[in-house]
C-alpha positions as a printed Julia matrix, in Angstrom:
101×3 Matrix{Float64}:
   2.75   10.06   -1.97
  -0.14    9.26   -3.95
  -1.1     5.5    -5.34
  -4.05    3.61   -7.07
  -4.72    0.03   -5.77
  -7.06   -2.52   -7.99
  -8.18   -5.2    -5.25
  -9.23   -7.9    -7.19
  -6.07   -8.16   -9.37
  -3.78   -6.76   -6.45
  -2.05   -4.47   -8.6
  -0.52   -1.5    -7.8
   0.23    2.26   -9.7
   2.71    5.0    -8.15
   0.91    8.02   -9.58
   3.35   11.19   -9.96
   2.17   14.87  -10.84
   1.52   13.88  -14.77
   1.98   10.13  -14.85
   1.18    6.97  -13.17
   3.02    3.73  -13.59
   2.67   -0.02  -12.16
   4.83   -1.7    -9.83
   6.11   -4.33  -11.43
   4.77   -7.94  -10.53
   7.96   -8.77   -9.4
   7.9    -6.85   -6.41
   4.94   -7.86   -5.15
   4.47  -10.4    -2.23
   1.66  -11.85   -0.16
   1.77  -13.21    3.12
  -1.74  -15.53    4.72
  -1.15  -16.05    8.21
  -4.37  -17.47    8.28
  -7.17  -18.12    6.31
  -8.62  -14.8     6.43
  -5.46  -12.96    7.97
  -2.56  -11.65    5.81
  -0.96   -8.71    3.93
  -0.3    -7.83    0.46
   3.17   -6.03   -0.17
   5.22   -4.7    -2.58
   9.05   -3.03   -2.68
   9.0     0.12   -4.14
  12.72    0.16   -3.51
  15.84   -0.09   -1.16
  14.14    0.3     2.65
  10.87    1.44    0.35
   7.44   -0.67    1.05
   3.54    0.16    1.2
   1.91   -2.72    2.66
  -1.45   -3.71    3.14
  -2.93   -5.57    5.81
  -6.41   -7.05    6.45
  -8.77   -9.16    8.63
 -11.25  -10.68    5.77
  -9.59   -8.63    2.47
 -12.99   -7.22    1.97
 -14.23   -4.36    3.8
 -11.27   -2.43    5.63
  -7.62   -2.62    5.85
  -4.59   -0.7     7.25
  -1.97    0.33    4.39
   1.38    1.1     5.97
   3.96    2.72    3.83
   7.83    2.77    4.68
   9.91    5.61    2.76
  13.62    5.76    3.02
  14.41    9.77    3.79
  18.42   11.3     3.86
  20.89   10.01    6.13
  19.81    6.66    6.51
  16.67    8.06    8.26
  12.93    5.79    7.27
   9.77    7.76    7.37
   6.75    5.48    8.4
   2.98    6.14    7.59
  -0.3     4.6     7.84
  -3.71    4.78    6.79
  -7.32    2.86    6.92
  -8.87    2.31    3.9
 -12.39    1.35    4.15
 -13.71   -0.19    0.81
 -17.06    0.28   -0.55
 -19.16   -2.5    -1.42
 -18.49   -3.23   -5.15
 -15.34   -1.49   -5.6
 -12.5    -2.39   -7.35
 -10.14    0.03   -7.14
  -9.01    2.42   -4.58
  -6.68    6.07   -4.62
  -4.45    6.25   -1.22
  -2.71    9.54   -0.79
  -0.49    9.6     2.49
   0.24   12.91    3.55
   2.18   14.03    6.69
  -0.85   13.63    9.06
  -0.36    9.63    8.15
   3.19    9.67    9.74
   3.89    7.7    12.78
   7.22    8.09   14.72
């Protein structure tokens, strides 16, 4: 599961083997529990999140990403992302080393 993230616009592209598209606006949420504490989210679908979650929005943050598998089943992974100074967007690729039980 592969994705691009653009931090300063907070948008977000599912990239595929030849194609990328952008999760729509719609499905996007964010959530400040404070005022340098929150999460960016999106639905990618039924029981089908990737969520990311940050102390100051800047420098590193934890992406979590929920994937609905067969018989009811939800497959859970996470990831730190550490951004470099100056960037604007980001590629994320979980893989199965990024699953948590």
């Amino acid at each position: 599961m592969k994705f691009k993230y653009n931090y300063l616009e907070n948008k977000l592209w599912r990239i595929e083997d030849n194609y990328c598209y952008e999760i729509s606006e719609k499905n996007r949420y964010i959530n400040h529990f404070y005022m340098t504490v929150g999460s960016y989210g999106f639905k990618l679908g039924e029981n089908h999140y990737l969520v990311f979650n940050s102390i100051d929005f800047t420098s590193e943050m934890t992406a979590c990403y929920t994937k609905p598998l067969k018989a009811g089943e939800t497959a859970h992974y996470r990831k730190q992302i550490k951004r470099k100074a100056g960037e604007i967007e980001t590629i994320i690729e979980f893989t199965e080393t990024d699953r948590k039980e």
